[in-house]
C-alpha positions as CSV (number, residue, x, y, z in Angstrom):
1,X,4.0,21.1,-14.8
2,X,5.5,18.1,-15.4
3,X,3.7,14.8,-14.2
4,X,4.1,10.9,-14.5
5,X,1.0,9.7,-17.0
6,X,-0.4,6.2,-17.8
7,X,-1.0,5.2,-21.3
8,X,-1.3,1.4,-21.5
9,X,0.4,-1.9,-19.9
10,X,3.6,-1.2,-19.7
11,X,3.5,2.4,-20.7
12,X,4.2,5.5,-18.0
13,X,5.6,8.6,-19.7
14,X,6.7,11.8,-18.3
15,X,4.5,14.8,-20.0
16,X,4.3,18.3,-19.5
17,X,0.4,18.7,-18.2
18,X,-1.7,21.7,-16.8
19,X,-1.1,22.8,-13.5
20,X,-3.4,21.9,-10.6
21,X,-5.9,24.8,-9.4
22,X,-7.9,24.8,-6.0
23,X,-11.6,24.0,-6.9
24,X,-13.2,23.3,-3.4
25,X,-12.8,25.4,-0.7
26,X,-11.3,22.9,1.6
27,X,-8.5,22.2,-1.1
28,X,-4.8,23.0,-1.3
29,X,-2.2,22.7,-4.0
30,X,1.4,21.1,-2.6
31,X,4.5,21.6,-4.6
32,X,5.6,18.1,-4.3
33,X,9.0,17.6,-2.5
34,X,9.1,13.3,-2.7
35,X,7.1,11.1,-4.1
36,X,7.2,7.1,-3.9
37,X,6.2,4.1,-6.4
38,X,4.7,1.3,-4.2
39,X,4.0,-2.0,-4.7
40,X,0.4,-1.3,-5.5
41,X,1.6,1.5,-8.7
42,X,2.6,-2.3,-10.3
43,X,-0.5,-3.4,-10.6
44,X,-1.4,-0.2,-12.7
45,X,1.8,-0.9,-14.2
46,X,0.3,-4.4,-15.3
47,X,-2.9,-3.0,-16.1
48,X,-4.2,-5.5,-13.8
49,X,-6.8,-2.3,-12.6
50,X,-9.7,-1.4,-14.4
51,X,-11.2,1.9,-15.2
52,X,-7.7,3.7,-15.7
53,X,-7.5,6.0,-19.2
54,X,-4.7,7.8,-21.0
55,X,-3.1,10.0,-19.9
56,X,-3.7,9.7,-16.3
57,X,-1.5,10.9,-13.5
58,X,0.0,7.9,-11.2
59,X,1.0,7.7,-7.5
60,X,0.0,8.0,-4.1
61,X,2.7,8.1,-2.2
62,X,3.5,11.9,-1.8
63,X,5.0,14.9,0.6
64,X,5.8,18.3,-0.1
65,X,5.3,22.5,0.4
66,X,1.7,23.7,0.9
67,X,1.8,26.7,-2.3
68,X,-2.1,27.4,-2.4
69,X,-5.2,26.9,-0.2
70,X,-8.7,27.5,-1.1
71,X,-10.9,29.7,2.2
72,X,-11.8,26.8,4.1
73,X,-8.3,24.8,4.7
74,X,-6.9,24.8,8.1
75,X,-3.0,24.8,6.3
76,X,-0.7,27.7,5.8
77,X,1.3,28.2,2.6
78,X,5.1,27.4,3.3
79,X,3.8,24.2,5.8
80,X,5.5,21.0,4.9
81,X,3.2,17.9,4.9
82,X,2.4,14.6,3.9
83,X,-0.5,13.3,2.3
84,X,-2.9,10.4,3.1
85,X,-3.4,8.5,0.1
86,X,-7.1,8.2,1.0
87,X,-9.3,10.6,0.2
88,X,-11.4,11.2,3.2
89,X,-14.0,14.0,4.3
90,X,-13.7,13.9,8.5
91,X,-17.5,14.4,9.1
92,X,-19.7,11.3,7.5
93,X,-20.7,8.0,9.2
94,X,-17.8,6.5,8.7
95,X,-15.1,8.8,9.2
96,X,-16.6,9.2,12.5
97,X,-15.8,5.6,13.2
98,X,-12.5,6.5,12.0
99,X,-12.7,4.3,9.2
100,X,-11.2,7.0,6.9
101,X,-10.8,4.8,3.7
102,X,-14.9,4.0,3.9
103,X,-15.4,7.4,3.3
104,X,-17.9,7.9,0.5
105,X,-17.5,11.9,0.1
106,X,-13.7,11.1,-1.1
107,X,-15.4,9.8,-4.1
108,X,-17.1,12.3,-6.6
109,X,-20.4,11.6,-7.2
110,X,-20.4,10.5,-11.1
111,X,-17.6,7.7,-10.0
112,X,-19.7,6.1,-7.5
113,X,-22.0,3.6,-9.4
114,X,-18.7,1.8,-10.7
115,X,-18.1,0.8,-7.0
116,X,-21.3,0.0,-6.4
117,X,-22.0,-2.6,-9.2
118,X,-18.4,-4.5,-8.7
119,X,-18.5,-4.2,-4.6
120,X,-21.7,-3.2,-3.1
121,X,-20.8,0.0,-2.1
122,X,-18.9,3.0,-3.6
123,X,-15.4,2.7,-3.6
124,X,-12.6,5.3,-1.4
125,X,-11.6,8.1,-3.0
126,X,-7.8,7.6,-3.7
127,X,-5.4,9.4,-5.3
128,X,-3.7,8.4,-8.7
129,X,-5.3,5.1,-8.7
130,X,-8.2,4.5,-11.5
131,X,-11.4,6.0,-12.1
132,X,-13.0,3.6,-10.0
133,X,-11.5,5.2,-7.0
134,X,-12.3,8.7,-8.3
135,X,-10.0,9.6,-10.6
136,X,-8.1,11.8,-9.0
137,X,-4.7,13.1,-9.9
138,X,-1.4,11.7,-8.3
139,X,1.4,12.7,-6.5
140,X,3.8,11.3,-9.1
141,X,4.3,15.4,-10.2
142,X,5.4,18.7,-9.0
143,X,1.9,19.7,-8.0
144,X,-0.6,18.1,-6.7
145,X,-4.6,19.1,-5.7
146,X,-5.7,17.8,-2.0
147,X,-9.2,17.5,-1.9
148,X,-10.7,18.0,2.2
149,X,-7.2,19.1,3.0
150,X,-8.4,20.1,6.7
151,X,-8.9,16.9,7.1
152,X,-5.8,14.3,5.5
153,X,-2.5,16.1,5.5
154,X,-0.1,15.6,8.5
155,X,2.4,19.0,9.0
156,X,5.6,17.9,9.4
157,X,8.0,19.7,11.8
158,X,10.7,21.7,10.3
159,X,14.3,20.1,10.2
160,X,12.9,16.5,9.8
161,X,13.8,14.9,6.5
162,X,11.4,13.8,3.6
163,X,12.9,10.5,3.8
164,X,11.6,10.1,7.4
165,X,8.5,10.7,7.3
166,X,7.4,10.1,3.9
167,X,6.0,6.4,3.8
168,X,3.3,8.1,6.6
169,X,1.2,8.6,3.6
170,X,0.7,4.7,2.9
171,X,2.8,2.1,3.5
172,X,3.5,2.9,7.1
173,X,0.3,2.8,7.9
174,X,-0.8,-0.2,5.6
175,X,1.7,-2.2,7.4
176,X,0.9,-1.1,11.2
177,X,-2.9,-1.6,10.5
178,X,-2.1,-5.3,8.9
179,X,0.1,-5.9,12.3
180,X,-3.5,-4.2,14.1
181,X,-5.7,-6.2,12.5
182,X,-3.8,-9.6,13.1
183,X,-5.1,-9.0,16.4
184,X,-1.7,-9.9,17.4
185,X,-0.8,-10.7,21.2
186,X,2.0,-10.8,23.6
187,X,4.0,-14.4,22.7
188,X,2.6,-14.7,19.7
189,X,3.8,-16.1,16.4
190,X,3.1,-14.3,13.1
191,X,3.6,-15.5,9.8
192,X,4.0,-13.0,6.6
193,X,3.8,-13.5,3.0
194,X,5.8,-10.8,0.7
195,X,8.4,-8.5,2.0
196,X,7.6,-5.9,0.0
197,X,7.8,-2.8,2.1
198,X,4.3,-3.4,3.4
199,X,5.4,-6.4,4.6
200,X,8.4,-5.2,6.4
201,X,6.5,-2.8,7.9
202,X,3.9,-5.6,9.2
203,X,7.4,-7.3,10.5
204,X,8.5,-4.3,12.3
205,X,5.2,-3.6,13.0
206,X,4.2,-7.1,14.6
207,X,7.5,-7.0,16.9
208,X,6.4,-3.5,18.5
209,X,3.1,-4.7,19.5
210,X,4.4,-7.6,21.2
211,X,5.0,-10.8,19.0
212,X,7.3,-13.1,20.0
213,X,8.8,-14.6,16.5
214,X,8.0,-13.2,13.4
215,X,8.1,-15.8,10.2
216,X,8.8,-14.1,6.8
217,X,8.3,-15.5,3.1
218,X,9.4,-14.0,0.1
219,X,11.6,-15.5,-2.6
220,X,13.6,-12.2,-2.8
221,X,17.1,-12.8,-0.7
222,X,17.5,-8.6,-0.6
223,X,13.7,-8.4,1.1
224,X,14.7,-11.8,3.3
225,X,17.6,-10.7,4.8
226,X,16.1,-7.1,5.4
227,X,13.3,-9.0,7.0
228,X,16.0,-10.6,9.7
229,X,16.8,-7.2,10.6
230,X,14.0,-6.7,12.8
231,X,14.7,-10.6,13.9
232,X,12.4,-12.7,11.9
233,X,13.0,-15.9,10.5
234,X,12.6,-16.6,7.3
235,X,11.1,-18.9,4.4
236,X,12.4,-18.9,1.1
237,X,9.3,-20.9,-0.4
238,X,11.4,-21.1,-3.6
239,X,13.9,-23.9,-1.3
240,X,11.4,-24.8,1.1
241,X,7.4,-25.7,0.9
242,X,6.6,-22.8,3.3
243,X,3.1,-24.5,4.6
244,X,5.9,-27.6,5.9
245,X,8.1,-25.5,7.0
246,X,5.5,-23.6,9.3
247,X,4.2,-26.7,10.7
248,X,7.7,-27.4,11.7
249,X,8.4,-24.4,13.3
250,X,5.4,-24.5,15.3
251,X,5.1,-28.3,16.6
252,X,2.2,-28.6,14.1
253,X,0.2,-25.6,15.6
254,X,0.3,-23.5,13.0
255,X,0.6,-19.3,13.3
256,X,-1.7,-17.5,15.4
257,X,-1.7,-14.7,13.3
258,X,-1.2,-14.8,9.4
259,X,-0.6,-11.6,7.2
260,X,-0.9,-11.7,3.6
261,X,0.9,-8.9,2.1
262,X,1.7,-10.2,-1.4
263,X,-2.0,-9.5,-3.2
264,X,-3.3,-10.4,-6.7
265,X,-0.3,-10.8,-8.3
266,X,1.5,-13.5,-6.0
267,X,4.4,-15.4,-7.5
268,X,5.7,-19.0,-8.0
269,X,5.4,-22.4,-9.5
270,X,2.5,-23.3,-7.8
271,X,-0.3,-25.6,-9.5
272,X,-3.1,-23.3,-8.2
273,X,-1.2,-20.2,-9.1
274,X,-0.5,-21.5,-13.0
275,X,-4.3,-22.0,-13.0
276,X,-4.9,-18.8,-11.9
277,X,-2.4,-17.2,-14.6
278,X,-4.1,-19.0,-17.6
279,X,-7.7,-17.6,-16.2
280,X,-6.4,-14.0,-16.2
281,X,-4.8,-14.4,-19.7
282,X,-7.8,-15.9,-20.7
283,X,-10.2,-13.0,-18.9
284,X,-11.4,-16.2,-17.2
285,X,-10.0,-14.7,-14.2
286,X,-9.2,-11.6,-12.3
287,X,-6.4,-12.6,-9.4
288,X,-3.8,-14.7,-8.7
289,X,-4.6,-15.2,-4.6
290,X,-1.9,-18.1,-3.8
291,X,-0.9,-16.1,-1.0
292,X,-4.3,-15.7,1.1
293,X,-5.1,-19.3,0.1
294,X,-1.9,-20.8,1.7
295,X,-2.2,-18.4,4.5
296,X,-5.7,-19.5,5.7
297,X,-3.9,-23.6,5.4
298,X,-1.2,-22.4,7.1
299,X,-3.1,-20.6,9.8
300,X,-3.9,-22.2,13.2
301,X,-6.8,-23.4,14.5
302,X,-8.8,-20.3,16.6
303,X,-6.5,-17.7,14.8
304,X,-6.2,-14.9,12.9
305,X,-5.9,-13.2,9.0
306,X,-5.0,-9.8,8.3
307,X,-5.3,-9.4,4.5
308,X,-3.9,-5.6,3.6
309,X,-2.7,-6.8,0.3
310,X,-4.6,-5.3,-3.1
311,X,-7.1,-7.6,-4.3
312,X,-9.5,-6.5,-7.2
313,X,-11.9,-9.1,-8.9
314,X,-13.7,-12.0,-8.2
315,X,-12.2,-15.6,-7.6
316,X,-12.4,-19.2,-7.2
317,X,-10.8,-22.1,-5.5
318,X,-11.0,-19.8,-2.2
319,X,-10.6,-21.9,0.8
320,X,-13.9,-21.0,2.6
321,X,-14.5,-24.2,3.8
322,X,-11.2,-24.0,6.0
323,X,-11.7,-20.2,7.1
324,X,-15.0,-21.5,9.1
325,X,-14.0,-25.1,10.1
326,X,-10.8,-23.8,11.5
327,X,-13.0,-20.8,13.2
328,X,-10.7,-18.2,11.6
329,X,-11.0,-14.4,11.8
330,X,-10.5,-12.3,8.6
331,X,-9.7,-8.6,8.5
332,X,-8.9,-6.8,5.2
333,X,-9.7,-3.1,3.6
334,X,-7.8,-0.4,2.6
335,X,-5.9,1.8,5.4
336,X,-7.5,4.2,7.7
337,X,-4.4,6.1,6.9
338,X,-5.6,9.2,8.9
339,X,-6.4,7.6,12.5
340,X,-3.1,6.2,11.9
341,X,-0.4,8.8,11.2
342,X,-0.1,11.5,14.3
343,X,0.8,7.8,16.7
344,X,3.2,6.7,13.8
345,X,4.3,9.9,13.4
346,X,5.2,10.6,16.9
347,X,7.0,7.0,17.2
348,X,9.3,8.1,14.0
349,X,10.1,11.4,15.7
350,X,11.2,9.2,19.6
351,X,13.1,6.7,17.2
352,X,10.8,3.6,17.6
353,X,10.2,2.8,14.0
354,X,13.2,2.5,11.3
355,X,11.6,4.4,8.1
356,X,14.8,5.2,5.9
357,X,16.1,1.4,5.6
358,X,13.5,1.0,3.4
359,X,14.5,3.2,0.8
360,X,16.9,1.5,-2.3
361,X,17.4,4.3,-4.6
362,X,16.7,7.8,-5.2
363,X,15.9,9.5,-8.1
364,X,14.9,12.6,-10.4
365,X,10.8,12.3,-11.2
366,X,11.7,12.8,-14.8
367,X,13.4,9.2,-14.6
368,X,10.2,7.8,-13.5
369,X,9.3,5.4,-16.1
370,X,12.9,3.9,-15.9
371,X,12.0,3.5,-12.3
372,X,8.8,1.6,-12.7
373,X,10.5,-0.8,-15.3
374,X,13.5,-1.4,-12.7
375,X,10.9,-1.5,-9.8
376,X,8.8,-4.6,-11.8
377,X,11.9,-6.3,-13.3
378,X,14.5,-6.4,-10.1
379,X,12.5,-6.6,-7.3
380,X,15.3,-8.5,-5.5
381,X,17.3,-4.8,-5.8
382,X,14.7,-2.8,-6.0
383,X,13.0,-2.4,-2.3
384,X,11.5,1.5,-2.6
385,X,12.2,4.4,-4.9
386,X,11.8,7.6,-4.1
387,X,11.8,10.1,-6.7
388,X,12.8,14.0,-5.7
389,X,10.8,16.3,-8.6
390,X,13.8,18.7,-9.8
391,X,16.3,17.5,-7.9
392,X,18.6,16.1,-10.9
393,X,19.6,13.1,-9.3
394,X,20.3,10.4,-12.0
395,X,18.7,7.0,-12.6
């Protein structure tokens, strides 16, 4: 089959690779029908992950037509689904918390110490994303093994688009639970960084459960204006100094909630982001965390931080200091992407949630490379690309 592999910073190719077989009895093979890059794939892209090695299949963000299933799969050949990008078994501690992406069964066995000695604990199994996450093939190619497939795919009912439902698998999710975990009220006001599509989600997100005025920041016009869509305002912290501009918007209270979807590789002229650039060139340093810094300043007093942006290493010049004087509450972690998806997917199918806007260009999966370069170098035209395996849609 033909599949999108990793080779190096800056280096995706499309090779012809072996077919995926079913090796667990719980598993299932998909013929993959759309597949996504995300925000998240750049920081492969960038190498800013470790553990990933030649030759490795990328994404996470996948849908398509059941072909296979091993004896112990509840799916049917011919079902249409989509795919959690966490990797989740549906019968340990944690996943009967629902706290699907704390699952340590996702993770093989032999993976597990590499978690353990950078984290404290083993890391989720996801797909596509590093051998410290279990190196698992992604959905970036025509087929694709599920691993506890009883357990992560959602079936899709017939006659609704790929285009609909797709971004159920991650960024949907990642963006409701980042709205969930702001603990967000009626009346309130909710600042987020990056409008990314996580962060429009969180936007569209925040408004459905009740937030009166959403504030978004981004340096992108394409992402701001999409932003005021939904109705937020917006910063442009390239014009304005966005903690200044908060203050002002808010009599000097601050947000109550603050979401930081922007991650480890924030953006801007920013004294403490330069420093943080010259560490990680240096291997001084891991992230650049501008974003979670300013959102914790920015935040009010009493209030909350949702943090479902990537972070991966350790860093410094964190304002702790702040997070407990101003008696802050800080939620982060990957996304339960399971105990998410049959509410979300139910709110797509009554027209609550606007899925398709997000998407900026289609494409063939063998023009995936040219994808990722146009995704990391025009982010201002780029929002989401979707790429259809075989469907011979151009660049």
């Amino acid at each position: 089959m033909r599949a999108l592999t990793w080779h190096g910073k800056h280096d995706v190719r499309m090779e012809t690779v072996d077919d995926p077989e079913i090796v667990n009895p719980r598993d299932c093979v998909i013929k993959v029908t759309s597949t996504a890059i995300c925000g998240s794939d750049l920081h492969l892209y960038d190498h800013y992950i470790p553990t990933m090695q030649a030759g490795d299949i990328l994404g996470h963000e996948f849908m398509g037509e059941v072909v296979e299933v091993g004896p112990k799969s509840t799916l049917k050949k011919g079902q249409r689904v989509v795919v959690p990008f966490t990797i989740s078994c549906g019968s340990c501690y944690h996943c009967s918390k629902t706290q699907y992406s704390a699952c340590p069964n996702g993770l093989p066995a032999d993976n597990q110490d590499l978690g353990r000695q950078g984290y404290g604990h083993e890391m989720a199994g996801l797909f596509g994303y590093s051998h410290l996450t279990g190196g698992y093939a992604g959905g970036q190619a025509e087929y694709v093994r599920v691993p506890f497939s009883d357990v992560g795919p959602i079936v899709i009912p017939d006659g609704v688009a790929d285009d609909k439902v797709l971004f159920l698998s991650d960024i949907l999710p990642t963006g409701w639970m980042a709205a969930d975990n702001a603990g967000i009220e009626p009346g309130d006001t909710v600042a987020v960084w990056g409008c990314g599509p996580v962060g429009l989600f969180a936007v569209q997100s925040a408004f459905l459960m009740g937030a009166e005025r959403v504030i978004a920041i981004d340096h992108f016009p394409k992402r701001l204006e999409l932003a005021k869509k939904f109705g937020a305002e917006t910063i442009n912290f390239e014009e304005t100094a966005t903690y200044d501009a908060l203050m002002e918007m808010t009599g000097g209270i601050g947000p109550d909630a603050c979401i930081d979807c922007v991650g480890l590789e924030a953006h801007g002229a920013f004294f403490d982001n330069i420093v943080d650039q010259i560490k990680a060139s240096t291997f001084l340093g891991t992230d650049r965390i501008h974003a979670i810094r300013q959102a914790i300043i920015a935040c009010r007093k009493g209030g909350r931080v949702s943090m479902p942006a990537v972070y991966g290493g350790f860093v410094d010049k964190f304002p702790l200091g702040a997070l407990m004087e101003k008696g802050l509450t800080l939620k982060t972690g990957q996304t339960h992407v399971q105990h998410y998806m049959p509410a979300l997917l139910n709110a797509i199918m009554e027209g609550k949630i606007d899925t398709e806007f997000m998407i900026s260009h289609r494409m063939d999966l063998e023009h995936a490379p040219a994808g990722y370069k146009a995704f990391h170098d025009k982010q201002n035209e780029y929002t989401k690309i979707v790429l259809k395996p075989g469907s011979g849609l151009p660049a």
